[in-house]
C-alpha positions, -999 to 999 in steps of 0.1 A, spaced: 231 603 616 235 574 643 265 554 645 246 522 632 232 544 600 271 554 596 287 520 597 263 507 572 269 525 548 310 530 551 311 490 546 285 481 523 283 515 500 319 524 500 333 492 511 358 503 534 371 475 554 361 470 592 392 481 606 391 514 587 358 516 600 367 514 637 400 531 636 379 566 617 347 563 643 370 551 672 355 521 682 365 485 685 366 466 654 342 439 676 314 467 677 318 473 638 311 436 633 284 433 661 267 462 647 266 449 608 256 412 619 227 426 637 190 428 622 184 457 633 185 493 615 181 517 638 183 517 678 142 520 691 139 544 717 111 540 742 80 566 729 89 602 753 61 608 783 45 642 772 22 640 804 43 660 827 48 688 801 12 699 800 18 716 836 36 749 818 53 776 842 39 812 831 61 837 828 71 864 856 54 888 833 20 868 829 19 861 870 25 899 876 -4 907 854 -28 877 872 -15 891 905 -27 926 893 5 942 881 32 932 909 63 922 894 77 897 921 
């Protein structure tokens, strides 16, 4: 669960106080406070590049077998 999911919920489910909250995760009590005034819920991460994964590697096994048997 991320860190922001994880500070929600210690303060406003189980309302354990801020310092609590820093002192358990090890962070400073500013952060705690930073991340529960903030709007947002979760951190957006940019969207991954899957482009320069369609260039697979064969295996040694399938090169031997295109090279017409000869394991390198």
């Amino acid at each position: 669960m991320a860190l922001l999911g994880i500070i929600r919920r210690c303060h406003l489910r189980d309302q354990i106080p801020l310092r609590e909250i820093a002192k358990r995760l090890g962070i400073s009590r500013n952060t705690v406070r930073r991340y529960l005034r903030s709007e947002i819920t979760e951190p957006a991460y940019p969207e991954p590049n899957h482009q320069r994964h369609r260039s697979i590697r064969l295996p040694a096994f399938r090169l031997a077998q295109n090279r017409g048997g000869q394991i390198p």
